[in-house]
DRENDO-1510 file (C-alpha; in Angstrom, 1 decimal, always signed):
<recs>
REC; n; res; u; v; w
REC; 1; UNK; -6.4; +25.0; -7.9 .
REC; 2; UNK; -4.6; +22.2; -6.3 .
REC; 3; UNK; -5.9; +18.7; -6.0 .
REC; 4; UNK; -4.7; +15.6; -4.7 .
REC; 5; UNK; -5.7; +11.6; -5.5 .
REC; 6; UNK; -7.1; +9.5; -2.7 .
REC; 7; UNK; -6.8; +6.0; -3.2 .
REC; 8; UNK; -9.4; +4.0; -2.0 .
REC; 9; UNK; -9.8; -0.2; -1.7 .
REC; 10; UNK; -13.0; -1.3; -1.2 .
REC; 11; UNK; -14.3; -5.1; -0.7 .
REC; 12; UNK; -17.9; -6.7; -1.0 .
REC; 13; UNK; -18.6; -8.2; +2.3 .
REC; 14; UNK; -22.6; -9.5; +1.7 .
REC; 15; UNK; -26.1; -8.6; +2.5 .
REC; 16; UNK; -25.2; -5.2; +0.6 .
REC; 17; UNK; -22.1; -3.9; +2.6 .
REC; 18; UNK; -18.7; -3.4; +1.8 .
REC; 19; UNK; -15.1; -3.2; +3.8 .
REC; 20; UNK; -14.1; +0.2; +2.8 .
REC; 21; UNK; -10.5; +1.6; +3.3 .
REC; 22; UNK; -8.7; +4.9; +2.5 .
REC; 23; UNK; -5.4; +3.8; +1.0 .
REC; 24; UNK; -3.6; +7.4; +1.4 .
REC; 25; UNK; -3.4; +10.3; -0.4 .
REC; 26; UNK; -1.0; +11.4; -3.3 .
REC; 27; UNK; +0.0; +14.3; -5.2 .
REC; 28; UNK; -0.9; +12.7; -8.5 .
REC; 29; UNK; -2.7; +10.2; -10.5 .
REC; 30; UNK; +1.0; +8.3; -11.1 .
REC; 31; UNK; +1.9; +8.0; -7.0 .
REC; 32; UNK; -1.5; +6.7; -6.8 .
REC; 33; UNK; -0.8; +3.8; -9.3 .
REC; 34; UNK; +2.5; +3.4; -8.3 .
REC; 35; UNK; +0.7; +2.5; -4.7 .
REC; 36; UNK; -2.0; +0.3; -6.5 .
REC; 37; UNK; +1.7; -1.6; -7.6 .
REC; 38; UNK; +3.1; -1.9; -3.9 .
REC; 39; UNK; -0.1; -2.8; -2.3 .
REC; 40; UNK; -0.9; -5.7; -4.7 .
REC; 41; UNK; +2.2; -7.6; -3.2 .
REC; 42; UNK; +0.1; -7.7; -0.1 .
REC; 43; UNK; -3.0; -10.3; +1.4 .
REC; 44; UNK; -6.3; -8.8; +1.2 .
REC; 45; UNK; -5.1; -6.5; -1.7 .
REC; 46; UNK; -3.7; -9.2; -3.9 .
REC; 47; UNK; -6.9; -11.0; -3.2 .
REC; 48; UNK; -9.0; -8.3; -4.5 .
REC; 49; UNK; -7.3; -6.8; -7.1 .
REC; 50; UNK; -10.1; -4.7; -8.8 .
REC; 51; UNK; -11.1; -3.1; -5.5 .
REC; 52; UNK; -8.8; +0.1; -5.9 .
REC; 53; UNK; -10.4; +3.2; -6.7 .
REC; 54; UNK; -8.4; +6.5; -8.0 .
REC; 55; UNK; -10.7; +9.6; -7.1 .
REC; 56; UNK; -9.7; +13.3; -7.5 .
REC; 57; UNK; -10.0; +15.9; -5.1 .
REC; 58; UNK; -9.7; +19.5; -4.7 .
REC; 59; UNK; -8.3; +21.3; -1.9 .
REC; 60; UNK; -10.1; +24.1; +0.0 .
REC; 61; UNK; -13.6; +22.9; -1.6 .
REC; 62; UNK; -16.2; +21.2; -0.1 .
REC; 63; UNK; -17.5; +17.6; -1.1 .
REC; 64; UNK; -20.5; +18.0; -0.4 .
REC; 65; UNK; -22.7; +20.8; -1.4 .
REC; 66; UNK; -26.0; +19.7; +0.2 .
REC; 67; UNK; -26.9; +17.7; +2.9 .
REC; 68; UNK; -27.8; +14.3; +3.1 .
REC; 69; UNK; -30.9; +12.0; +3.8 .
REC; 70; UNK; -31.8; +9.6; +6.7 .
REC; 71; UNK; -33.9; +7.6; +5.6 .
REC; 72; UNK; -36.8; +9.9; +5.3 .
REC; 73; UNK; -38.6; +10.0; +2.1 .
</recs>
């Protein structure tokens, strides 16, 4: 199994939405932190420190095993 770490910033922006960026993508958990490090030295991401997210995927697997709603109940 191989997985990688995408590192994700997001931001609330009001009225329930939210400024939502993929950071990039690293071969562990470390490089991911180590980028949380470099990116803090920059506006936006020094502004909103506790906006980085580490999550863990798998490659060759799908996210999502089901589909989705649209707004039907």
């Amino acid at each position: 199994m191989s997985e990688v770490f995408l590192l994700w910033h997001s931001r609330e922006l009001g009225n329930d939405e939210t400024d939502d960026k993929l950071v990039g993508v690293y071969s562990s958990h470390a490089e991911a932190q180590a980028a949380i490090a470099r990116k803090l030295a920059f506006p936006g991401f020094r502004d909103h420190p506790d906006g980085f997210l580490i999550d863990r995927s798998e490659l060759d697997r799908d996210a999502w095993s089901e589909g989705f709603g649209l707004g039907e109940d």
